[in-house]
N, C-alpha and C positions, 0 to 999 in steps of 0.2 A: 504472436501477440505483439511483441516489438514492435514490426514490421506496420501493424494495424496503427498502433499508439501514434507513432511517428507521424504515419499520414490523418491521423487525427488531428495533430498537433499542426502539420501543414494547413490543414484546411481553416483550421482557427486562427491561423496566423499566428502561433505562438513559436520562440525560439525554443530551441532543443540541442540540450549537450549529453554527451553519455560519456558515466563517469563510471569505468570497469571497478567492480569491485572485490574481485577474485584472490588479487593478492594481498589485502587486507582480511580477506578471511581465512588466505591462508596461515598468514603472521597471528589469527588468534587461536588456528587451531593447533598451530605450533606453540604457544603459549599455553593452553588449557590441555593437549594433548595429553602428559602424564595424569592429568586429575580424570579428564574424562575418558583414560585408556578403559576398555570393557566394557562402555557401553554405548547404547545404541546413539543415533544422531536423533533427536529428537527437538521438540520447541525450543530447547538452549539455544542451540545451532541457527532453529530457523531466528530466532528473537537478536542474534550478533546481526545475521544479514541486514535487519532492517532499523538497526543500529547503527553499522555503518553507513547506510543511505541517509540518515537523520545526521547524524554526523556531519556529514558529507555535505549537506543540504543547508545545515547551522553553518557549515564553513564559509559556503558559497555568501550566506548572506549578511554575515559580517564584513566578509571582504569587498562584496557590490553595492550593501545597501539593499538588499533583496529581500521583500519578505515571502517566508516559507507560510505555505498555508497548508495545514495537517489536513488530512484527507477525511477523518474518523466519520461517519453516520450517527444520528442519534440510536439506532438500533445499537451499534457496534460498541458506541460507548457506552450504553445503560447497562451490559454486561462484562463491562472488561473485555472486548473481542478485538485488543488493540495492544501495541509492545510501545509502551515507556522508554523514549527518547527515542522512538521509532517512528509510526507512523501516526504516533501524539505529538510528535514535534513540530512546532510552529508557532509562529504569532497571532493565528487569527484561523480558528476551525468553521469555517464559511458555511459545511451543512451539519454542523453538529445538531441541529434543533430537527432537522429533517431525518422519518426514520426513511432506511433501507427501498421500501417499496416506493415511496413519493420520490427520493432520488431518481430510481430506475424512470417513474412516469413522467419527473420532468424532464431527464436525459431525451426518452423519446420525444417527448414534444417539441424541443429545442432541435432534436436533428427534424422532425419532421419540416419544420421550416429553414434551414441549413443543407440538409441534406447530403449531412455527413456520414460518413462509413457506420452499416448496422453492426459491424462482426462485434465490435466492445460491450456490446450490450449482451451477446451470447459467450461470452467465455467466461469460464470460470473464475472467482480472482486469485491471487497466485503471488506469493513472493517469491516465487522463480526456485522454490525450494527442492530438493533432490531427492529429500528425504520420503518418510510417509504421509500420506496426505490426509490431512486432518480437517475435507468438509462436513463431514457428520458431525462435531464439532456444536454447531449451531443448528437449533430449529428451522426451521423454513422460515424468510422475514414473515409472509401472512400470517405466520403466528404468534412471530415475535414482536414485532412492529405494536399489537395492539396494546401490549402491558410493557411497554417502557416508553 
C-alpha cells in the first residue's frame, strides 16, 4: 500500500516525507509495558500509533507553517470511528460533511479523468496495525452513510 500511496502522491504532484515511527512506539510500550503486562495488544496500542502520526504531523506544521488536514469522513465521524489527537488532528477536515460512499464516487471520478492508480481505491484501510483486525467493527458505509 506504501508503495501505491507514494505513486499517488507522484502523480498529483504532491511532496512526500516519511517519518518512521517504530521507535517511538517502542519508547511507549516501554513506558506502559508494566501496566499493560498480560494483556493482549488491542485499540490502546493501535490508538498510540496514530497518535504519534498526529503528533508528528502537529510538529511538522508548527515548524513549516503547514496546515494538517484530518482525514475523518462524515460517515466516520457521526460514530466516533476516529482516535483523538490521531486522525482528528488538524485544522481544517476538508470532507468531514461527505459520508464514506460519496468519497469513494468522488475519488473515482477525479481519477477517472487523471487517471491515477486504481489499487487505493481496492484496499482495505489500515493503520499499518499488527495486532487483530477490527473491520467488522463498522457496518457497510451503504448502510451507514444513510443515518448519519
Amino acid at each position: 500500500m506504501f508503495r501505491i500511496l507514494w505513486g499517488l502522491a507522484k502523480n498529483l504532484g504532491i511532496q512526500t516525507l516519511t517519518l518512521p515511527i517504530e521507535k517511538a512506539m517502542k519508547a511507549y510500550d516501554q513506558i506502559l509495558g508494566k501496566v499493560f503486562k498480560g494483556t493482549d495488544s488491542d485499540l490502546a496500542e493501535e490508538n498510540i500509533q496514530a497518535r504519534i502520526r498526529g503528533n508528528l504531523l502537529m510538529a511538522l506544521s508548527n515548524k513549516k507553517g503547514w496546515m494538517v488536514l484530518a482525514t475523518g469522513n462524515k460517515s466516520e465521524f457521526s460514530v466516533g470511528y476516529c482516535t483523538l489527537y490521531g486522525d482528528m488532528a488538524g485544522g481544517f477536515a476538508v470532507i468531514k460533511d461527505v459520508p464514506k460512499i460519496w468519497v469513494y464516487k468522488i475519488s473515482h471520478w477525479v481519477n477517472s479523468k487523471k487517471r491515477l492508480s486504481q489499487n487505493p481505491f481496492y484496499e482495505r484501510p489500515s493503520a499499518n496495525w499488527t495486532g487483530p483486525k477490527r473491520y467488522g467493527t463498522l457496518p457497510p458505509y451503504d448502510l451507514l452513510d444513510p443515518i448519519c
